[in-house]
The first five atom37 places (N, CA, C, CB, O) and aatype in JSON, in Angstrom:
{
  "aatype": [20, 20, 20, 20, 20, 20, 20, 20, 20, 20, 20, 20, 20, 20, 20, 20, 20, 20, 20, 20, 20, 20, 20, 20, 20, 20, 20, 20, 20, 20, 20, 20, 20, 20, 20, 20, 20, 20, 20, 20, 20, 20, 20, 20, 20, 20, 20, 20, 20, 20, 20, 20, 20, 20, 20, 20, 20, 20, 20, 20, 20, 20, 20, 20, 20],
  "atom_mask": [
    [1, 1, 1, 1, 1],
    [1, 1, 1, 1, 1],
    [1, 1, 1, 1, 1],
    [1, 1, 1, 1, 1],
    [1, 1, 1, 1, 1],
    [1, 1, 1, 1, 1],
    [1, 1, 1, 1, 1],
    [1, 1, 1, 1, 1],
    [1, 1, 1, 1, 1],
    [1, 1, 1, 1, 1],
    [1, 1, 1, 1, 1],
    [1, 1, 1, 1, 1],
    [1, 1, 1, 1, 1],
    [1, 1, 1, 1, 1],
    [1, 1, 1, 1, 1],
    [1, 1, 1, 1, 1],
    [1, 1, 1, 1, 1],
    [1, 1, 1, 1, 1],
    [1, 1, 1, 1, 1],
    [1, 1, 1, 1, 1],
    [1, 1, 1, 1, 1],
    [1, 1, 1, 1, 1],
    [1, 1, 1, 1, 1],
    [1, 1, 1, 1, 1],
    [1, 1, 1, 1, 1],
    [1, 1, 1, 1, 1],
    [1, 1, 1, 1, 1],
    [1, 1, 1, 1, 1],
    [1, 1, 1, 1, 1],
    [1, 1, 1, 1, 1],
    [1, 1, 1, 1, 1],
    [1, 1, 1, 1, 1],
    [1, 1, 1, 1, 1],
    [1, 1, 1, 1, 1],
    [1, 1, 1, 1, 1],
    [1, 1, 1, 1, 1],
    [1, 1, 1, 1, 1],
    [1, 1, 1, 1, 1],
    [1, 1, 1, 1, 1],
    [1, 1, 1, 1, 1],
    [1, 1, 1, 1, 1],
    [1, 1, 1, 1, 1],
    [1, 1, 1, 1, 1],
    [1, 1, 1, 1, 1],
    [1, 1, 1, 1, 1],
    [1, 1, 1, 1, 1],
    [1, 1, 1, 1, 1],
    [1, 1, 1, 1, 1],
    [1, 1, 1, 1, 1],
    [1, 1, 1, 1, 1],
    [1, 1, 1, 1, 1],
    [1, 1, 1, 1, 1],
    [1, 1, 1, 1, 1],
    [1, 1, 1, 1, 1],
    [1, 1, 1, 1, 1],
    [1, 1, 1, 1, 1],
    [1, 1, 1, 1, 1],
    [1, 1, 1, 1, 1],
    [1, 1, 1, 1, 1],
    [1, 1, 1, 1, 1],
    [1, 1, 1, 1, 1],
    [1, 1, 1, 1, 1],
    [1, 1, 1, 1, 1],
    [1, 1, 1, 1, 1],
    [1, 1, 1, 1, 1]
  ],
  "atom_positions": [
    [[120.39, 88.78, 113.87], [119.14, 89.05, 114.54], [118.09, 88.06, 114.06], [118.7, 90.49, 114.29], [117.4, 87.52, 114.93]],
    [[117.87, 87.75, 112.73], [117.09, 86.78, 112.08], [117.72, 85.34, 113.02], [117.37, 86.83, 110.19], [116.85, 84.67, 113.57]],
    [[118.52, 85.08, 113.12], [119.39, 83.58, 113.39], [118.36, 83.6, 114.91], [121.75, 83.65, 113.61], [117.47, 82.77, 115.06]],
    [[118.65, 84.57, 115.86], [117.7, 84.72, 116.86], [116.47, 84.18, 117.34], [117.47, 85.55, 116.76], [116.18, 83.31, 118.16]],
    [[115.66, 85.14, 116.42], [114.36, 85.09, 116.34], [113.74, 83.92, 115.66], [114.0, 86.17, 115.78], [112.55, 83.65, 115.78]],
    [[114.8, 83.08, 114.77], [114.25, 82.04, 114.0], [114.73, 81.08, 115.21], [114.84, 81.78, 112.3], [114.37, 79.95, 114.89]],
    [[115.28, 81.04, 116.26], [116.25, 80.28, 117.04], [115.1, 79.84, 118.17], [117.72, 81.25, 117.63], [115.09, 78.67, 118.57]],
    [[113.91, 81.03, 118.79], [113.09, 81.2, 119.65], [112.08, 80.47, 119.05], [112.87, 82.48, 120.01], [111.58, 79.49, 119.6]],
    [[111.76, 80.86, 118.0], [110.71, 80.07, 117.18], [110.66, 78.33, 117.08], [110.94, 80.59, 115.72], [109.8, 77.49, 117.36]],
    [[112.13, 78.25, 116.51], [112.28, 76.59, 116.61], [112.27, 76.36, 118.04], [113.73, 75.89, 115.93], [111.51, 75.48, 118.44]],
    [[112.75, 76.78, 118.61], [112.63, 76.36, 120.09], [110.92, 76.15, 120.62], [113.44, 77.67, 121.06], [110.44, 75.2, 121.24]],
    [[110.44, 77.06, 120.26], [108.77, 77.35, 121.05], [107.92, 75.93, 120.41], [107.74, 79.29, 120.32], [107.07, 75.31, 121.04]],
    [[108.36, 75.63, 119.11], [108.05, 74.96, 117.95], [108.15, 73.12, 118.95], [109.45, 75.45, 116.37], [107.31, 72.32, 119.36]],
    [[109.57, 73.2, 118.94], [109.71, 71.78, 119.37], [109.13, 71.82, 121.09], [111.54, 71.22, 119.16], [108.69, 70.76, 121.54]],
    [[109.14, 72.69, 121.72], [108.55, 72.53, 123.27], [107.15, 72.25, 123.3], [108.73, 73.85, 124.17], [106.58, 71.86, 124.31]],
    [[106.5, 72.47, 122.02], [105.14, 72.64, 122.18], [104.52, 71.13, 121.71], [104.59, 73.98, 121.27], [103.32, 70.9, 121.84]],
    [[105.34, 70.24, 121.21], [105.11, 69.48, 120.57], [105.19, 67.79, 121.54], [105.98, 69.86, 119.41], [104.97, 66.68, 121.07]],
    [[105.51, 68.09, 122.71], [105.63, 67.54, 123.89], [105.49, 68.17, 125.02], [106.57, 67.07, 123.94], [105.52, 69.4, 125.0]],
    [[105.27, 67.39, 126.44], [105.31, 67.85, 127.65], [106.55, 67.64, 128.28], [104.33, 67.35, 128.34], [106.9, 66.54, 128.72]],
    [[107.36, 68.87, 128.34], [108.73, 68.39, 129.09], [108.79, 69.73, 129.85], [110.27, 67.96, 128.02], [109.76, 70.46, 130.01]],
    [[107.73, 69.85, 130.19], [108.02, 71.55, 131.09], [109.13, 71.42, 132.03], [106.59, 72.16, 132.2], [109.78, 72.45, 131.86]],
    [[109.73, 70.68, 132.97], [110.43, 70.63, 133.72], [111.82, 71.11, 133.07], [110.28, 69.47, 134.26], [112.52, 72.02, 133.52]],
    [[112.07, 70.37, 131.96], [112.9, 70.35, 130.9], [113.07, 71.5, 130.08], [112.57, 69.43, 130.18], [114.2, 71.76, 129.67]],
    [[112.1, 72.23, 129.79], [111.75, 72.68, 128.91], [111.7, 74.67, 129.27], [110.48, 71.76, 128.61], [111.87, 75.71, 128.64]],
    [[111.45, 74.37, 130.27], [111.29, 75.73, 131.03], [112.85, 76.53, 131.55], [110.3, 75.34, 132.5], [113.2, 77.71, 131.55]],
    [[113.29, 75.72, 131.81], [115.0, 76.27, 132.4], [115.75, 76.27, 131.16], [115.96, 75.09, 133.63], [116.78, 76.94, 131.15]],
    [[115.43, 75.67, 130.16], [116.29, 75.3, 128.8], [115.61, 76.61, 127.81], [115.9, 73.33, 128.05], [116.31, 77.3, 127.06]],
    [[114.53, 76.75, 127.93], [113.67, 77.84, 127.41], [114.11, 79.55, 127.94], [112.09, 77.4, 127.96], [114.36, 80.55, 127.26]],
    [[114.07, 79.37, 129.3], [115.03, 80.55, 129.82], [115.77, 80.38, 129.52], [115.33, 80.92, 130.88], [115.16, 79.92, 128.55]],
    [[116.95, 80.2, 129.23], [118.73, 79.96, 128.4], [118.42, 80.26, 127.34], [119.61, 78.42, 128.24], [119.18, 81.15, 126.96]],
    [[117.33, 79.86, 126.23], [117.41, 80.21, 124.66], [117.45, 81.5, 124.84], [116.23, 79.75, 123.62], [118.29, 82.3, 124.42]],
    [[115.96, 81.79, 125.84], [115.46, 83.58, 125.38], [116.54, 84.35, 125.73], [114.01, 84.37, 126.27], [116.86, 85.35, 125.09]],
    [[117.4, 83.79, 127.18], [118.29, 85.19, 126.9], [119.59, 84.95, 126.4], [118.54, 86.08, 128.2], [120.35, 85.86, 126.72]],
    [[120.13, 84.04, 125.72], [120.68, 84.23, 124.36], [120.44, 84.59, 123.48], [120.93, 83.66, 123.92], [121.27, 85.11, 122.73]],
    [[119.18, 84.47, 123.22], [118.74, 84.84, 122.27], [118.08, 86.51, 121.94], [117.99, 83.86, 122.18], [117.9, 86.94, 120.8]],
    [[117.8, 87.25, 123.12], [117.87, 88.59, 123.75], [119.42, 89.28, 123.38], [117.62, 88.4, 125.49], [119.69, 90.36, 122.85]],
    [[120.14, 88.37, 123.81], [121.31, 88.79, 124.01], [121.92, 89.38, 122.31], [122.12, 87.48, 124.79], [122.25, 90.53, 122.01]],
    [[121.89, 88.01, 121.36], [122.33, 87.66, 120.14], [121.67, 89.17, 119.26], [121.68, 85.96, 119.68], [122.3, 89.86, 118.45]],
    [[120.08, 89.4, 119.79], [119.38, 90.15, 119.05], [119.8, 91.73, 119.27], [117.99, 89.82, 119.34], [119.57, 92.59, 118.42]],
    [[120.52, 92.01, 120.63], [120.38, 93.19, 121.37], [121.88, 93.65, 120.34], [120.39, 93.06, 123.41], [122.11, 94.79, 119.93]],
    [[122.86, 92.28, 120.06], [124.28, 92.71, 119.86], [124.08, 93.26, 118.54], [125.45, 91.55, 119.96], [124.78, 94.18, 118.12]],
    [[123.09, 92.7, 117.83], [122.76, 92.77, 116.17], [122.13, 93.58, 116.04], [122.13, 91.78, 115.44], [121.92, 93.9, 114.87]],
    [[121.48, 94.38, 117.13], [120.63, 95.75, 116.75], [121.8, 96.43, 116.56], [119.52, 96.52, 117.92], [122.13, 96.78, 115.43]],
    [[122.87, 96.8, 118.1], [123.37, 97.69, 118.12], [124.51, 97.65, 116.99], [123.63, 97.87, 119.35], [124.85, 98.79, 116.67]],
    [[125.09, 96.78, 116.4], [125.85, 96.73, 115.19], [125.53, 97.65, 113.93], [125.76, 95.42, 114.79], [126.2, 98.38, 113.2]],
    [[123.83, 97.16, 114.06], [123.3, 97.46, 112.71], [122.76, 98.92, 113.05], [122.07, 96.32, 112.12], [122.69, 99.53, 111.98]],
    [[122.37, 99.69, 114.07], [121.73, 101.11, 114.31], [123.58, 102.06, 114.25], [120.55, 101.16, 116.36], [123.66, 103.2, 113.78]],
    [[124.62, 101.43, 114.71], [125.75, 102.66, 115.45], [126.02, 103.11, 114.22], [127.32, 102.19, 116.44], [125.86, 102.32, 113.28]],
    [[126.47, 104.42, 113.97], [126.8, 105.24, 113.21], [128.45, 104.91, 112.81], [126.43, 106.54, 113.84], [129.15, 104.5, 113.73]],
    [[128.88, 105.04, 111.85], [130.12, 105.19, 111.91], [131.04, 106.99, 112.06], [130.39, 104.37, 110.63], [130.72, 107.94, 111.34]],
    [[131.92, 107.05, 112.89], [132.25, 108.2, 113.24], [133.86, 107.82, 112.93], [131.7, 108.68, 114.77], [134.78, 107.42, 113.64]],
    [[133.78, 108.0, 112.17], [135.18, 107.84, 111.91], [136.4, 109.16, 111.54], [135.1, 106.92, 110.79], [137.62, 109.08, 111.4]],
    [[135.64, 110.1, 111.47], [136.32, 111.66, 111.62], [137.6, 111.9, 112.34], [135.39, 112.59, 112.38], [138.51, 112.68, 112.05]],
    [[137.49, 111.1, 113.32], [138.83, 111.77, 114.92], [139.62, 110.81, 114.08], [138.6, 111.27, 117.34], [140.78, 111.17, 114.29]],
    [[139.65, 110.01, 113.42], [140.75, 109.2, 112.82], [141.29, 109.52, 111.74], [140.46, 108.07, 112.6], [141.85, 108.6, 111.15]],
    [[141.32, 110.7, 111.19], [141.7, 111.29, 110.25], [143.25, 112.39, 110.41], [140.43, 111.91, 109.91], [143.6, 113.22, 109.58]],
    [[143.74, 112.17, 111.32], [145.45, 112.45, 111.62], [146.41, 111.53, 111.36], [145.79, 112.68, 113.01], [146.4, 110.3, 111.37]],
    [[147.41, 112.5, 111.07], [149.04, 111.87, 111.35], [149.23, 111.39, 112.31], [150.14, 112.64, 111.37], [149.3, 112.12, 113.29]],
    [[149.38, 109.96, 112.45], [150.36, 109.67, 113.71], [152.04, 110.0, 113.79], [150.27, 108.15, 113.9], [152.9, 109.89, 112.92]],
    [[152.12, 110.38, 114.99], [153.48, 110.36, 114.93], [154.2, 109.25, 115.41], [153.91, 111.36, 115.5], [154.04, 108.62, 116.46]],
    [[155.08, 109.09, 114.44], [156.36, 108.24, 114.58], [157.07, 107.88, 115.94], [157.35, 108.9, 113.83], [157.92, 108.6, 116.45]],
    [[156.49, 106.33, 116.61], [157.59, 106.2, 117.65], [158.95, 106.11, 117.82], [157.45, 105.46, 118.09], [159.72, 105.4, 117.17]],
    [[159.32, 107.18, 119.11], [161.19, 106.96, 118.68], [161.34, 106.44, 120.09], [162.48, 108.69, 118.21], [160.76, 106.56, 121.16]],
    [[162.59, 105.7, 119.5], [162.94, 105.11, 120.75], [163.87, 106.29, 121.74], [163.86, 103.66, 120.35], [164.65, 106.81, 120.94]],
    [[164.06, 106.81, 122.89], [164.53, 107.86, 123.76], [165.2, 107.32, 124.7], [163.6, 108.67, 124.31], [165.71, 108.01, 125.58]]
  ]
}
């Protein structure tokens, strides 16, 4: 999530530092929603619970029939 947000930043950082809007604007949409994307996967990693309860059985043994 940090890699992200530091990712938008350098990005905003170097666009601002020239005029390449043409350039800069379609390449800028692509960071943010990678970078939306990258952040959304790293929330939900870091908020889900682990439920690991139903995994607490015997499996049974495959036989061949």
């Amino acid at each position: 999530m940090a890699v992200c947000g530091l990712q938008v930043l350098l990005f905003l950082a170097g666009a601002a530092k020239r005029s390449y809007a043409a350039i800069a604007l379609p390449v800028g949409l692509m960071v943010g929603v990678v970078s939306v994307l990258g952040f959304w996967v790293g929330w939900t990693l870091v908020a889900m619970e682990d439920d690991l309860s139903g995994l607490e059985y015997e499996a049974e043994p495959l036989t061949a029939e």
